[in-house]
C-alpha positions as CSV (number, residue, x, y, z in Angstrom):
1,X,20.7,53.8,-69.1
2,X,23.6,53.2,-71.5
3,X,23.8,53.4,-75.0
4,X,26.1,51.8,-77.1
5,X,26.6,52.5,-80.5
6,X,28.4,50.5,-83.4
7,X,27.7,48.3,-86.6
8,X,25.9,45.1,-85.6
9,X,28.4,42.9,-87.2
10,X,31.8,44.6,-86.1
11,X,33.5,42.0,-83.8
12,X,34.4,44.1,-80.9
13,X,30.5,45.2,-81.2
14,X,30.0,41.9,-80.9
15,X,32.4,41.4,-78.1
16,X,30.9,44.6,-76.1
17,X,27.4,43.7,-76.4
18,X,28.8,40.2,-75.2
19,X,30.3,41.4,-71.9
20,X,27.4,44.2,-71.2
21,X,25.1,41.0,-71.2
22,X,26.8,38.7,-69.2
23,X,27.4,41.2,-66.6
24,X,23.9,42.1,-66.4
25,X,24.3,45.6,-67.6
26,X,21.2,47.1,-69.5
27,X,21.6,49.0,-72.7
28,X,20.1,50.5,-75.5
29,X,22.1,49.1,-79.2
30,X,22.5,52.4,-81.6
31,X,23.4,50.9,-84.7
32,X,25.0,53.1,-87.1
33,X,23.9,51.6,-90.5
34,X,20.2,50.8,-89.1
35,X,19.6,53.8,-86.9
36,X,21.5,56.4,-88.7
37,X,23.8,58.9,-87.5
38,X,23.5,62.5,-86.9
39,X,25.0,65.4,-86.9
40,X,24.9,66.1,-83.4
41,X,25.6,63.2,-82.3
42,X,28.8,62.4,-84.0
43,X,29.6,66.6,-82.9
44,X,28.8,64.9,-78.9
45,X,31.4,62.1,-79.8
46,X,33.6,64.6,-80.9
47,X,33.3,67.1,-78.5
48,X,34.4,64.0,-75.8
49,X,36.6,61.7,-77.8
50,X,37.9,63.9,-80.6
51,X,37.5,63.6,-84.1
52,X,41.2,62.2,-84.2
53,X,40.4,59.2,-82.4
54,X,37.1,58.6,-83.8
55,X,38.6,58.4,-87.3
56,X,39.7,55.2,-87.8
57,X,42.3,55.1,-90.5
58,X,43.2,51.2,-90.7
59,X,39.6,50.6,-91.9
60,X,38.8,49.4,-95.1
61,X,36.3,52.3,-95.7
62,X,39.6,54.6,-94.9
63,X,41.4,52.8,-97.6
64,X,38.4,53.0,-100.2
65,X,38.9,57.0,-99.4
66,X,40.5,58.9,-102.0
67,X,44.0,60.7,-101.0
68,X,42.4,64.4,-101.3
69,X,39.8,63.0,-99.3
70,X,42.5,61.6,-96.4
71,X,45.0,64.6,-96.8
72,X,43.9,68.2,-94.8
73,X,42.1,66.5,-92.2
74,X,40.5,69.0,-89.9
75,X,37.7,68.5,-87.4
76,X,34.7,69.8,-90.3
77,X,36.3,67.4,-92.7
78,X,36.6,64.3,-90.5
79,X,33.1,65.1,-89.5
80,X,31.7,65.1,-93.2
81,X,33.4,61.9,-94.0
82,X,32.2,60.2,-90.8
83,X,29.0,61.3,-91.6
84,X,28.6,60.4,-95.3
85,X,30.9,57.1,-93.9
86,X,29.7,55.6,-90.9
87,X,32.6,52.3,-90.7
88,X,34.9,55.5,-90.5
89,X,33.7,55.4,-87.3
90,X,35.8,53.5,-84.3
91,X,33.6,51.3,-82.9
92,X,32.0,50.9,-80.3
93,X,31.2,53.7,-78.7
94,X,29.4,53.3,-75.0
95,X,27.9,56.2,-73.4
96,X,26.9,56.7,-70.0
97,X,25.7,59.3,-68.6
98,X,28.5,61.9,-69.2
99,X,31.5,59.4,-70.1
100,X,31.9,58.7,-73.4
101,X,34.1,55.0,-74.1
102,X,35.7,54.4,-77.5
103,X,36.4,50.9,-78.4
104,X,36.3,47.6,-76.1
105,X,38.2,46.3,-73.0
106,X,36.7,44.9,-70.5
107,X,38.9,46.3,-67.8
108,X,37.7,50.0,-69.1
109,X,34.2,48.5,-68.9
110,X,34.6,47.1,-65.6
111,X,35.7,50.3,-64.1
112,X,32.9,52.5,-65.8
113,X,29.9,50.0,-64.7
C-alpha cells in the first residue's frame, strides 16, 4: 500500500493523485491540514529525504516567516517550523514501502510503481 501525503489543493497533489489513478495504483491520501502531522512522521521524512529538501523556501508560508525564524536553520528548527507550518512542507510526499518520493514526475513515479 502507498501513502501519499500533501494538501488537497496543492496542484502537483493534484497532479500525483491524478497519475496514481489513472495508472491504477491504489493509495491511501494523508492530508496534511485534515489529518495532521506528527512528530514522527515528519522525523521518517527527514530521516529519508532531509529536512533541507523538505523545507520548501519559495513558498508563501516561507515568506510569511520572520527572518530570525529563516536564519540558523538546523534540523530541530526546520522540524518545529514544519510542524507548527505544514505548507512548509514540499509536497507531495509518496511512500512505499521503504522509498520515500518528494515531489511529482511521473518518470520517478513510473520507475518506483
Amino acid at each position: 500500500m502507498y501513502t501519499l501525503y500533501g494538501i488537497k489543493n496543492c496542484d502537483t497533489v493534484k497532479k500525483a493523485r491524478k497519475w496514481l489513478e489513472n495508472n491504477n495504483v491504489s493509495y491511501e491520501f494523508h492530508d496534511f491540514r485534515v489529518d495532521g502531522l506528527s512528530q514522527e512522521q515528519l522525523t521518517l521524512f527527514i530521516e529519508h529525504l532531509s529536512w533541507e529538501k523538505l523545507l520548501n523556501r519559495s513558498s508563501t508560508s516561507w515568506r510569511q516567516l520572520s527572518s530570525e525564524q529563516q536564519s540558523q536553520l538546523n534540523t530541530e528548527k526546520a522540524l518545529t517550523l514544519m510542524l507548527a507550518t505544514p505548507t512548509l512542507i514540499k509536497r507531495p510526499i509518496l511512500v512505499a514501502d521503504d522509498k520515500y518520493l518528494l515531489g511529482f514526475k511521473a518518470e520517478q513515479y513510473q520507475k518506483l510503481l
